[in-house]
C-alpha positions in Angstrom: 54.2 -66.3 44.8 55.0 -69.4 46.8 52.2 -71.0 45.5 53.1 -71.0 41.9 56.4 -71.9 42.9 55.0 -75.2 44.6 52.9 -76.0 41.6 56.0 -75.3 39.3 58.2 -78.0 41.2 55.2 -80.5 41.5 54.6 -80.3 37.6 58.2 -80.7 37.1 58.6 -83.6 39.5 55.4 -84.9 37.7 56.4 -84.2 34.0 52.3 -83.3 33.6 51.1 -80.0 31.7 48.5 -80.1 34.8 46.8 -76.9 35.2 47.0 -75.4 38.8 44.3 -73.1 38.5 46.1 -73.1 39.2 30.2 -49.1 12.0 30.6 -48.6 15.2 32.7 -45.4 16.5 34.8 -46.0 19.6 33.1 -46.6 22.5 34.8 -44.1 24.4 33.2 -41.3 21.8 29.6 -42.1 22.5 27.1 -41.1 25.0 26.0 -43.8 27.7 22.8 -44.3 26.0 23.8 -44.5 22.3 27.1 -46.6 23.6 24.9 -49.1 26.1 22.2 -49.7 22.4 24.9 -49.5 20.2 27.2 -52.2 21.7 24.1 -54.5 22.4 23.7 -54.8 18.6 27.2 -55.9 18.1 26.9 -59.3 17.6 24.6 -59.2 15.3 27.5 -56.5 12.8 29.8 -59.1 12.8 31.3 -61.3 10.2 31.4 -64.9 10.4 35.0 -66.9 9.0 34.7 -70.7 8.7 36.6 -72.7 10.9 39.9 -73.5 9.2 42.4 -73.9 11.6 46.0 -73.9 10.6 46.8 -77.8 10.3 50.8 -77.0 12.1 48.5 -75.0 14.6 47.7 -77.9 16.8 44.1 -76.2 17.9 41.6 -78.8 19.5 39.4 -80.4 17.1 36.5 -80.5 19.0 34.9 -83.7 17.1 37.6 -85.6 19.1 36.4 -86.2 22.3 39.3 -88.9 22.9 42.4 -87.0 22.5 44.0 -86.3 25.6 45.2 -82.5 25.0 41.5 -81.5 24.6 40.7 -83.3 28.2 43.8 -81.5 29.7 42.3 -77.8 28.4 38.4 -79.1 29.9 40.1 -79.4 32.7 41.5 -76.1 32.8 38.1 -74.9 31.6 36.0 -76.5 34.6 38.9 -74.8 37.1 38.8 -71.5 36.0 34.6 -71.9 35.7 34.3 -72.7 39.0 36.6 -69.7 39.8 34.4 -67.6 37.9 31.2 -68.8 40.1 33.3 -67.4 43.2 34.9 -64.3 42.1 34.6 -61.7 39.2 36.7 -63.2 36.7 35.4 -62.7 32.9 38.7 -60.8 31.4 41.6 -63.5 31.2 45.4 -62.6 30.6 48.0 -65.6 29.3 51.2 -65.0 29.4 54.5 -66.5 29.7 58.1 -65.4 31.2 59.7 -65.5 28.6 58.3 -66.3 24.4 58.3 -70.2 23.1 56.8 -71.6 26.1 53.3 -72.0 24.6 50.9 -69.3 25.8 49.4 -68.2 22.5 48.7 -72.4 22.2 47.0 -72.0 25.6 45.4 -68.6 25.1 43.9 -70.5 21.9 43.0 -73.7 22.8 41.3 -72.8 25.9 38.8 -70.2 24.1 38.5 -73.1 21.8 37.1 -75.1 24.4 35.2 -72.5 26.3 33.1 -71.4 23.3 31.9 -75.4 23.1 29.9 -75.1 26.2 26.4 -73.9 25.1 25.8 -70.3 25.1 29.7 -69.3 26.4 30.1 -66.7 24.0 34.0 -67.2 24.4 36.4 -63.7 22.0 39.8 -64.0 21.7 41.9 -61.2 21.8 45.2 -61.2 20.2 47.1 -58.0 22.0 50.7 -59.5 21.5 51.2 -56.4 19.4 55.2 -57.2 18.8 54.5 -60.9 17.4 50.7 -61.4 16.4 49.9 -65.3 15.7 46.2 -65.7 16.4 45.5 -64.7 12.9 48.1 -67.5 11.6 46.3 -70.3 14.1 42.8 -69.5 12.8 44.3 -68.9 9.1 42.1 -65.4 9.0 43.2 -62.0 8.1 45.3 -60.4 10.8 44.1 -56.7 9.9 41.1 -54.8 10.6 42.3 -55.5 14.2 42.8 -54.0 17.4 45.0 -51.4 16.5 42.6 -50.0 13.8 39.7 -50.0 16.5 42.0 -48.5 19.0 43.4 -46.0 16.6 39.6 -44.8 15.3 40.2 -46.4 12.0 37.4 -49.1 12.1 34.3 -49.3 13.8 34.7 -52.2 16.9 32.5 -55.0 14.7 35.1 -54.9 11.9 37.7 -55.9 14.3 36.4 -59.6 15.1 35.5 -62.2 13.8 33.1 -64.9 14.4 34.5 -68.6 13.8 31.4 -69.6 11.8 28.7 -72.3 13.6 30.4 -71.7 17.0 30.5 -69.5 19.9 34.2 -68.5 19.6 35.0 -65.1 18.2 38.4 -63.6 17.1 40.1 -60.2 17.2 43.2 -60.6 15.9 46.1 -57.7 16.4 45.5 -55.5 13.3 49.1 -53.4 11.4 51.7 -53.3 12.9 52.5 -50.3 15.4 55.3 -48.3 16.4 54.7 -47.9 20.0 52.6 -50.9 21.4 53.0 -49.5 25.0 51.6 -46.3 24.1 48.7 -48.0 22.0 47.8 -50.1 25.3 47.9 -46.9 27.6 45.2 -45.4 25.5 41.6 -44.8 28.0 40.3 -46.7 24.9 41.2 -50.1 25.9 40.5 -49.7 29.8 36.9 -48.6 28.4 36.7 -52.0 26.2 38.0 -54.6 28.4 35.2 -53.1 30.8 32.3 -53.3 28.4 33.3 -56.5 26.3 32.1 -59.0 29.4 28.6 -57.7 28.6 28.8 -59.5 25.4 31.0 -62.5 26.3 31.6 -65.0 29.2 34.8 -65.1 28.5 37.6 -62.6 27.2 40.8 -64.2 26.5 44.0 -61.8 26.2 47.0 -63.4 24.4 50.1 -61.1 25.3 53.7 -60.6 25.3 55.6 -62.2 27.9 56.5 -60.6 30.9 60.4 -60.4 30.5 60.3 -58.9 27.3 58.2 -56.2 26.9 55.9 -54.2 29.8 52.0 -54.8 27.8 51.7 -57.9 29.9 52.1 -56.0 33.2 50.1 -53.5 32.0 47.1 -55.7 30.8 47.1 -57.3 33.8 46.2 -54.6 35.5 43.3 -53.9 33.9 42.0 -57.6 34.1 40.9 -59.8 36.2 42.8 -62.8 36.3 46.0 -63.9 35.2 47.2 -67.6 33.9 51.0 -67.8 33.6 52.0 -70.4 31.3 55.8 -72.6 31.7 57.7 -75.0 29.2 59.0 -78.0 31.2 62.7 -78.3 30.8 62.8 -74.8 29.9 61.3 -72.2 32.1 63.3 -72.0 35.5 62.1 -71.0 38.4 64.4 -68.0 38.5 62.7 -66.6 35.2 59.4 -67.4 36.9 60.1 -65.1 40.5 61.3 -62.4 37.9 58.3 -62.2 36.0 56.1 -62.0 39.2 58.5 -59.8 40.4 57.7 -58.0 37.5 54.4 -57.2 37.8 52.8 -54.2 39.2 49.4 -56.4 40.2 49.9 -59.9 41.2 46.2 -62.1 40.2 47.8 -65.0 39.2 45.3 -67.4 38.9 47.9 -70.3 38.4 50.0 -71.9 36.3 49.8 -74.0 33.1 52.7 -76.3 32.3 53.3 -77.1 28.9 55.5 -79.4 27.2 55.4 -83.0 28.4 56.5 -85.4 26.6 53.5 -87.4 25.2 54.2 -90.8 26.4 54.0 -89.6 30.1 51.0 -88.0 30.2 48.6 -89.9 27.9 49.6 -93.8 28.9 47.2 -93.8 31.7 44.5 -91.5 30.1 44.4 -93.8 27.0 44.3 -97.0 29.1 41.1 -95.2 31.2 39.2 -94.4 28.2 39.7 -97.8 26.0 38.4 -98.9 29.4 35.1 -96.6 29.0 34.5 -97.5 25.7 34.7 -101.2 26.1 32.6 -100.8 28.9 30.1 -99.2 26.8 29.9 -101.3 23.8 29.5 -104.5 26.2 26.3 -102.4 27.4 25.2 -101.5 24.4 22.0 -103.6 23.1 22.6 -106.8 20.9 22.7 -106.1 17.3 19.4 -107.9 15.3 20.3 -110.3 13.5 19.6 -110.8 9.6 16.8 -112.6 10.5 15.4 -110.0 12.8 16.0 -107.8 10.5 13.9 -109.2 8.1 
């Protein structure tokens, strides 16, 4: 715990969001071998959505290499990569102490920018049951979703979708339930967050926050990392000890800080890649002239 505490002060002191990393039937219902072929096949079942991000949504446009939000979340991505090369780490909970701090912007943007490396098959799981957004970012329908999977309504592939000509796949939430907590509980969702990493590198679990309802504490228990996510000038550190204190299992991984104000954090990131750029076009071969040309 002390450890996110330090990195909570330093990003404070340093006004940075820095990461400190800090028809399928239920596969529960199948035999082993009709559940491993069945699931194997998946992919191939699902149905593709074109990329139409919401334009309030602020998700990484990946065809902008020079914005500085998309270097902060590679960032993040090449932390929590290495992580993965040390320790089992493929099912990934964000979560917040308390809601409006940005961890369904996190939760997105970093399976945004997972899914561009090649082959990281990168799903994104929407289980903030209370206040679904992922279906809003990605401007998709919110329902078939995990409720109706969970619930034996809809076979698994219904319940993403594929963001069309890229490795990042959606599930969003599905209708709205009465009981969330009891939906979470069910054997079925221990049983899919343990067979989904077959499938993808990277499982990405948007949920509640942790001083508001108990899914967070629940989900992460039954994955393998946490990333905690704070609003600068908001979160204290008071919420932040009560929302580790909170939880049953503490794998924290770190903590993401959200909120700077943009002139802080990009003045020096700008300046460095004008610099690059320049660099490169004073590189670059002469253009030919007309007469060259000619």
């Amino acid at each position: 715990m002390s450890r996110v505490h330090d990195a909570l002060r330093r990003a404070e002191s340093l006004g940075t969001p820095t990461p400190q990393v800090a028809a399928l039937p239920p596969l529960s219902s199948m035999g082993p071998a009709a559940e491993s072929g069945a699931f194997h096949g998946l992919l191939e079942q699902i149905k593709e959505v074109p990329w139409d991000p919401n334009p309030d949504a602020h998700i990484i446009d990946h065809t902008k290499v020079t914005d500085a939000p998309s270097e902060e979340f590679r960032s993040l991505r090449t932390r929590l990569n290495h992580m993965q090369g040390l320790q089992p780490l493929r099912t990934l909970v964000v979560t917040s102490a308390s809601p409006a701090e940005g961890k369904s912007f996190t939760a997105a943007n970093l399976a945004v920018v997972q899914s561009h490396l090649q082959g990281n098959y990168t799903l994104l799981c929407d289980f903030d049951f209370r206040r679904p957004i992922a279906h809003n970012l990605f401007q998709i329908d919110r329902s078939p979703g995990i409720t109706e999977y969970l619930q034996g309504k809809v076979a698994l592939s219904e319940a993403i979708r594929r963001i069309q000509g890229t490795n990042l796949f959606v599930m969003p939430a599905g209708e709205t339930v009465a009981n969330p907590l009891e939906l979470l509980n069910l054997p079925e969702v221990k049983t899919l967050l343990t067979r989904l990493p077959q499938l993808f590198k990277w499982i990405i679990i948007d949920s509640p926050p942790l001083l508001f309802a108990a899914d967070a504490n629940l989900m992460s228990t039954l994955c393998d990392g946490t990333l905690l996510v704070v609003r600068l000038g908001a979160t204290t550190i008071d919420s932040v000890t009560r929302a580790l204190q909170s939880m049953s299992h503490n794998n924290v991984l770190g903590v993401v800080a959200n909120g700077a104000k943009r002139g802080e954090l990009y003045s020096k990131y700008t300046y460095y890649h004008a610099y690059y750029y320049e660099e490169d076009d004073k590189n670059a071969a002469p253009a030919a002239s007309e007469e060259e040309e000619e």
